[in-house]
C-alpha positions as CSV (number, residue, x, y, z in Angstrom):
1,X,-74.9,-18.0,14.6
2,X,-72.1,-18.1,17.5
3,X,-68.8,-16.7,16.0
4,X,-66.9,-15.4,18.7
5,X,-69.1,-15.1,22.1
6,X,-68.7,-13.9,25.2
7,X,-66.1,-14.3,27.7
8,X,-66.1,-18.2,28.1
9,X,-66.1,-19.2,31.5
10,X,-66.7,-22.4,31.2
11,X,-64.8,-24.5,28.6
12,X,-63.7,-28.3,27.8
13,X,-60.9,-28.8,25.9
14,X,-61.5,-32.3,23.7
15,X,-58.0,-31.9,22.2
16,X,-54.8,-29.7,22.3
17,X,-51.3,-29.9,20.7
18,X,-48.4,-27.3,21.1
19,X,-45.9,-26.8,19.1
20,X,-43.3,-23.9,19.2
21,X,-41.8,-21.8,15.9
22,X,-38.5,-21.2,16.5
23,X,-35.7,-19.1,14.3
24,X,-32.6,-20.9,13.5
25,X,-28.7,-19.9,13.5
26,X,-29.7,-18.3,9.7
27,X,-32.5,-16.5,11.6
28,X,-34.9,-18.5,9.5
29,X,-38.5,-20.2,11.2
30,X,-38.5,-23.6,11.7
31,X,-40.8,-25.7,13.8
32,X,-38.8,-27.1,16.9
33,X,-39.0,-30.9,17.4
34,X,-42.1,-31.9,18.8
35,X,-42.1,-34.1,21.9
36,X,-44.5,-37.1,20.7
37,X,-45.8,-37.2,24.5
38,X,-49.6,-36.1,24.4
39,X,-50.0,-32.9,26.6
40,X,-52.3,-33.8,29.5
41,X,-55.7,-32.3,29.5
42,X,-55.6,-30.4,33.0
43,X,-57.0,-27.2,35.2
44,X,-53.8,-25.3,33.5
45,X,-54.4,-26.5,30.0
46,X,-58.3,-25.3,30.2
47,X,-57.4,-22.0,31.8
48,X,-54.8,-21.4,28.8
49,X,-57.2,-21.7,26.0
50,X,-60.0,-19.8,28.1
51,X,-57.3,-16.8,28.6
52,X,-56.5,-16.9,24.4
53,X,-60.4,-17.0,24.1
54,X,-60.8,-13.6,26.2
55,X,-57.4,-12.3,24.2
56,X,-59.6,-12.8,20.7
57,X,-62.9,-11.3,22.2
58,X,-60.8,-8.0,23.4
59,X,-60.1,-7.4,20.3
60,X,-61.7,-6.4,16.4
61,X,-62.9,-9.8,14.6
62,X,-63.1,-10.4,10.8
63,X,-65.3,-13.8,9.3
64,X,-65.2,-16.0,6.5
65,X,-66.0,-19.0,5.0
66,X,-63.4,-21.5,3.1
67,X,-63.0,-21.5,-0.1
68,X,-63.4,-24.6,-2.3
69,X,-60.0,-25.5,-2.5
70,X,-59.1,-24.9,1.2
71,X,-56.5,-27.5,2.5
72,X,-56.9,-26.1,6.4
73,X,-60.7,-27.3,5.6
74,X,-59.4,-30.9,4.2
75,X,-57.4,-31.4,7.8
76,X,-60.8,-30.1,9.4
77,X,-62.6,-32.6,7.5
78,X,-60.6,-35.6,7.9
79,X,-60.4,-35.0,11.2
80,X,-63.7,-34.7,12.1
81,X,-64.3,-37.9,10.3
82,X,-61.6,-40.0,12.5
83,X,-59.2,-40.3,9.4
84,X,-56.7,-38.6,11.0
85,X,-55.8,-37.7,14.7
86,X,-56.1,-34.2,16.5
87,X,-52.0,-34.5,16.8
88,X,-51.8,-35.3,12.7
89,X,-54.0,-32.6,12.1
90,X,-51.9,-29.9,13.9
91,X,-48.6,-31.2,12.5
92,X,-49.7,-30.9,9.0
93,X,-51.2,-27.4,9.5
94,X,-48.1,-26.2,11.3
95,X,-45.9,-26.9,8.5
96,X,-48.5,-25.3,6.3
97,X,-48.6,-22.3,8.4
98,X,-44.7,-22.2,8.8
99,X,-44.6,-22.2,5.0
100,X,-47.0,-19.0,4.6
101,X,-44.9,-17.3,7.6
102,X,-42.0,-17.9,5.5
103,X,-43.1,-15.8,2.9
104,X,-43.3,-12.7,5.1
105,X,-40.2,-10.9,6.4
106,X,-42.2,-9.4,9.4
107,X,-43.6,-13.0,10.9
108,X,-41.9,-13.8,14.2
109,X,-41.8,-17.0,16.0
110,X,-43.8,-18.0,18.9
111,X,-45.8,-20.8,20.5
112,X,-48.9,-22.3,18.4
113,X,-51.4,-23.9,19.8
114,X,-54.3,-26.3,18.1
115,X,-57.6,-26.9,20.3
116,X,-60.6,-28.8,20.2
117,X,-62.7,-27.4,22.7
118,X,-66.5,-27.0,23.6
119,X,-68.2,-24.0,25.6
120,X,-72.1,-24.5,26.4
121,X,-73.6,-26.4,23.8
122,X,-71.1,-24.7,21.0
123,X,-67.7,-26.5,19.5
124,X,-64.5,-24.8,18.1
125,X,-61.2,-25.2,16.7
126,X,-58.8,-22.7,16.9
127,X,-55.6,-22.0,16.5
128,X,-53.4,-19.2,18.0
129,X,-49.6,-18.1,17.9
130,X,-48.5,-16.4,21.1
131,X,-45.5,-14.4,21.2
132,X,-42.9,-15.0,23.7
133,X,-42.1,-12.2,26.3
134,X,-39.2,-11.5,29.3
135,X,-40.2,-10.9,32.5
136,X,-38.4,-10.6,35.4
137,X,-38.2,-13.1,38.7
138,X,-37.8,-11.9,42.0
139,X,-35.8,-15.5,43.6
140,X,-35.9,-16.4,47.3
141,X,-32.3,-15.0,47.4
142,X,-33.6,-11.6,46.3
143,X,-31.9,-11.8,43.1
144,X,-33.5,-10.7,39.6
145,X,-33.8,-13.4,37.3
146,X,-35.2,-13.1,33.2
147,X,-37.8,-15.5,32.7
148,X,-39.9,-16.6,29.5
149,X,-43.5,-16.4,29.6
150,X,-46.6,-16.4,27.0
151,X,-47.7,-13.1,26.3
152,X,-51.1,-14.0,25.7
153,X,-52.7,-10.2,25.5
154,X,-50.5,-9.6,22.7
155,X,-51.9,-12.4,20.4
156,X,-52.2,-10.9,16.9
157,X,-53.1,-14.3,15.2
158,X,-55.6,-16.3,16.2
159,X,-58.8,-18.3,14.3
160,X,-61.8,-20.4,15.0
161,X,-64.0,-22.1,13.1
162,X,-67.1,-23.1,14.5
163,X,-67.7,-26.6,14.3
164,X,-71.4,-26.5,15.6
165,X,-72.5,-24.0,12.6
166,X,-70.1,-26.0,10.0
167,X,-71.3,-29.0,10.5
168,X,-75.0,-27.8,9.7
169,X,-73.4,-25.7,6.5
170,X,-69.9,-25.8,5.4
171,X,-70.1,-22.8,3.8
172,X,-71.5,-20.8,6.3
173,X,-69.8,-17.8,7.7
174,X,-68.3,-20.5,10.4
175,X,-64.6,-19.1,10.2
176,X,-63.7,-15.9,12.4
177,X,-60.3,-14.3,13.2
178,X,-58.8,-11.8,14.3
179,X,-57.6,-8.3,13.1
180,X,-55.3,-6.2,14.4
181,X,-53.5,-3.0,13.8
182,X,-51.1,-4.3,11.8
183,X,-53.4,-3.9,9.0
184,X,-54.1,-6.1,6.2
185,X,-50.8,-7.9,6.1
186,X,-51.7,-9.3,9.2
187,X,-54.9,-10.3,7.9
188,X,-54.0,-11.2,4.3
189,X,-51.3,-13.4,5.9
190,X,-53.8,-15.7,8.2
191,X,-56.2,-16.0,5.0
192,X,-53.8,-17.2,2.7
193,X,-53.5,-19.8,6.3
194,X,-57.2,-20.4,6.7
195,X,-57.9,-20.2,2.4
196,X,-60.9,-18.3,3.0
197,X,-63.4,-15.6,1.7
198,X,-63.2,-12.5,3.9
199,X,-66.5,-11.4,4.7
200,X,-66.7,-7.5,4.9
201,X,-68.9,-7.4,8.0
202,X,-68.3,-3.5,8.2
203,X,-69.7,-3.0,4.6
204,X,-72.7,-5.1,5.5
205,X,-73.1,-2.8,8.9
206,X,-73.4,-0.1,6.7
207,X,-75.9,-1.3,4.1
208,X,-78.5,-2.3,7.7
209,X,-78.0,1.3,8.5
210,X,-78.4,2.7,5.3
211,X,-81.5,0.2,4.8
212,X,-82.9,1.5,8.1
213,X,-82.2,5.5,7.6
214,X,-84.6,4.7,3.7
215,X,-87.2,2.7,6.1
216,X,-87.8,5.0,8.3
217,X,-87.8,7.8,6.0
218,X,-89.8,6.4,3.6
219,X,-92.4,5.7,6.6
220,X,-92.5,9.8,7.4
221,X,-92.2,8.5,11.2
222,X,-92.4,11.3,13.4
223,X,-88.9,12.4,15.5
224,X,-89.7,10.2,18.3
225,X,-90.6,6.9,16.7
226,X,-87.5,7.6,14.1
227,X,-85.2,8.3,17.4
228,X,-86.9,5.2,19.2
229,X,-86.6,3.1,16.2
230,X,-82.5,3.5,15.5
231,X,-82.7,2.5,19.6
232,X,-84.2,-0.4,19.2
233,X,-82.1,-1.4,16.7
234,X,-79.0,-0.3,18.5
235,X,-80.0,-2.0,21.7
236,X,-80.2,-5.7,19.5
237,X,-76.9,-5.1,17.8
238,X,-75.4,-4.7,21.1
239,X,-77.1,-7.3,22.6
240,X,-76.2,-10.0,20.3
241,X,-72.8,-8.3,20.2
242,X,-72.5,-9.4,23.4
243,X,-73.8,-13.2,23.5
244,X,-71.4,-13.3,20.2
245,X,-74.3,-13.7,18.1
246,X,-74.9,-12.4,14.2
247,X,-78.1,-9.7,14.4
248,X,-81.2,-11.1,12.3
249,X,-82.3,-9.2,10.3
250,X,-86.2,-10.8,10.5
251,X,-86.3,-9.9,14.4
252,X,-85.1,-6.1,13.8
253,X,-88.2,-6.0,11.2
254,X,-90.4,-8.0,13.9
255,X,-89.6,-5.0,16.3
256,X,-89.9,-1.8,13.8
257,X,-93.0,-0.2,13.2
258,X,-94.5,-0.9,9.9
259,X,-96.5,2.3,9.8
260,X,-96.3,2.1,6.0
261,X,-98.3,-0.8,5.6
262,X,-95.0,-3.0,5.5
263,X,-92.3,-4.5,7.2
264,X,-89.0,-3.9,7.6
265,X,-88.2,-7.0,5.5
266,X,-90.5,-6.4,2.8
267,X,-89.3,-3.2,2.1
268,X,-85.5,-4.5,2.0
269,X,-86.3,-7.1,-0.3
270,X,-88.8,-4.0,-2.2
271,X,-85.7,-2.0,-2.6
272,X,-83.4,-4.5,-3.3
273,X,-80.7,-4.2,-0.3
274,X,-78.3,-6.5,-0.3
275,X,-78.5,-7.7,3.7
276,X,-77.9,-11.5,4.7
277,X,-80.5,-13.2,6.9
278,X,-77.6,-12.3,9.6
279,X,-75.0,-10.0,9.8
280,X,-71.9,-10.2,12.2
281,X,-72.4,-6.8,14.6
282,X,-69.5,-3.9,13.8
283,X,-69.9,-1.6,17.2
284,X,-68.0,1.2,15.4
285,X,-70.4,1.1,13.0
286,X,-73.8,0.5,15.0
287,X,-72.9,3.2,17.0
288,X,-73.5,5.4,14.1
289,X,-77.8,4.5,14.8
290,X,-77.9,6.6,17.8
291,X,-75.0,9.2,17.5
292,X,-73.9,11.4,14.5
293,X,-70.2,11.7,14.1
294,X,-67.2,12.8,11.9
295,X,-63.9,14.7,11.8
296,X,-61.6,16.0,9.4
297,X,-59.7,19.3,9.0
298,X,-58.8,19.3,12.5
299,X,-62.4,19.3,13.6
300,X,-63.7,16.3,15.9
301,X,-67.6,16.3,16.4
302,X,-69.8,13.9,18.2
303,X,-73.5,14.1,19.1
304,X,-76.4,12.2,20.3
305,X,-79.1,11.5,17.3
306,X,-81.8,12.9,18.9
307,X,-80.1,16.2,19.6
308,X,-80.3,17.1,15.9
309,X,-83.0,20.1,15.5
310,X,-83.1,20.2,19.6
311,X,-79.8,21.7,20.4
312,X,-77.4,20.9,17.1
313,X,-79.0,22.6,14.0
314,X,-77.3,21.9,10.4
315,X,-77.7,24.2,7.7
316,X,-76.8,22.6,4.5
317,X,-76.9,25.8,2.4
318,X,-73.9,26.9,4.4
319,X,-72.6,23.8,6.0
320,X,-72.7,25.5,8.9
321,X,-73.4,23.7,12.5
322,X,-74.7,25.2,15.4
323,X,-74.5,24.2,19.2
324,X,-76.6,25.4,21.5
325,X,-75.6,24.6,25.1
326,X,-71.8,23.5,24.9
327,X,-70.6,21.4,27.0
328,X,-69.0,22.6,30.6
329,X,-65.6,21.3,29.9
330,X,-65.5,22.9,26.5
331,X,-67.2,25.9,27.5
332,X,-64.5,26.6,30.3
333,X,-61.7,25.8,27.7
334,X,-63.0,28.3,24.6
335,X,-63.3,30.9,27.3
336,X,-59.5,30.6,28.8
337,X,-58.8,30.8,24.9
């Protein structure tokens, strides 16, 4: 399933509107009047939604899937279906967003944007507010000049649903946004927008590892299959990481050992895990198959999975860790100290 992909260099946009949130006299948002002209389809428009496209991919994405009652879903629907056009669409769902906004003091105004657009084989609509920045202008009389611009790498909300996977299921994981450091007001805010079910693709991450740490243990696989094992895993996340793809869970078992006398799969399904077919890839967590890692107490350690009984030995009667062979940069720090 392509959520959100690689960096899209190739995109045609079907559809856009624009429409800008402004604050009034009373400091209030409101939704400036729209010019009724429809924006033309050009290099610049195309270049815009491919730069927002590389804004979401930069940064941590969340998924869902809408619930029953979702009204953002209706307008996808009766789009979709020519009861409505793209323009309608994005003027009812601007209001509905500027009413949401409304209920948070922190939301600030900015430019909105509504696209219909197709990359490869794959279709999307999505919908992004860019904040406004200053800049300065250097003019021919070698004056400086404030200017506004779109301050696209600061995006903080932005959504797609993927039209491709919804139309085959509409109540598939076909929803993906973005989250940021602003928390969960951020993200609670853009739900309430979307009316979806959050998917908590970290939690899932977590059960694959943990389901992988029982296989392999349960399989008494020597060090080096164990170590090669969490690799191969690791290398697929990141692979479909990259393309923007959800990891299957059927091809990790396809390329495990079943040294047990059973797959991967069956064994999941033996011990009841709780693991989708597919499962949106979490690097921070997936990391955690080839590297051992934790802090706490002012204490920050990181190691490679297969050093464990080579050069880092754990005793858990004591809880004590030894390192043998520190690294040069620390080594020449602890003995300044």
């Amino acid at each position: 399933m392509k959520l959100f992909g690689e960096i899209r260099m190739s995109i045609t946009v079907l559809n856009i509107d624009i429409q800008q949130i402004e604050k009034n006299n009373a400091d209030e948002l409101i939704l400036a009047e729209n010019n009724s002209t429809p924006i033309e389809i050009n290099f610049a428009v195309e270049n815009l939604v491919n730069e927002i496209s590389k804004a979401k991919l930069s940064k941590s994405k969340g998924f869902g899937s809408f619930n029953d009652d979702s009204t953002f879903q209706s307008g996808v629907d009766h789009y979709l279906n020519q009861k409505i056009a793209f323009s309608q669409f994005a003027e009812v769902e601007a209001e509905h967003l500027l009413d949401e906004m409304c209920k948070y003091p922190f939301a600030e105004a900015g430019t909105l944007v509504f696209t219909h657009y197709q990359t490869l084989s794959t279709e999307y609509i999505m919908v992004a507010l860019i904040p406004a920045a200053i800049g300065i202008k250097l003019n021919s009389e070698h004056s400086l000049n404030p200017i506004d611009y779109l301050d696209i790498a600061s995006i903080t909300l932005a959504a797609e649903v993927n039209l491709s996977d919804y139309r085959i299921n509409q109540k598939s994981r076909c929803v993906s946004f973005m989250k940021t450091r602003s928390g969960s007001r951020v993200k609670d805010f853009f739900l309430d927008f979307l009316e979806v079910e959050f998917f908590d693709s970290k939690q899932k991450n977590r059960e694959l590892i943990h389901a992988i740490d029982n296989f392999i243990r349960d399989d008494g696989m020597d060090k080096d299959t164990a170590n090669s094992s969490y690799k191969i895993v690791k290398d697929m996340c990141s692979e479909a990481f990259s393309e923007g793809d959800e990891v299957s869970v059927l091809e990790i078992s396809d390329s495990l050992p079943d040294t047990g006398g059973r797959t991967f799969s069956e064994f999941t399904q033996e011990q009841n895990f709780d693991l989708d077919d597919t499962i949106p890839v979490e690097k921070s967590v997936i990391c955690n198959l080839t590297k051992f890692k934790g802090s706490g107490g002012g204490v920050n350690v990181t190691f490679d999975r297969q050093l464990l009984d080579e050069r880092v030995f754990y005793d858990a009667e004591t809880d004590t860790l030894t390192i043998k062979g520190t690294p040069p940069n620390l080594r020449d720090q602890l003995s300044r100290a």
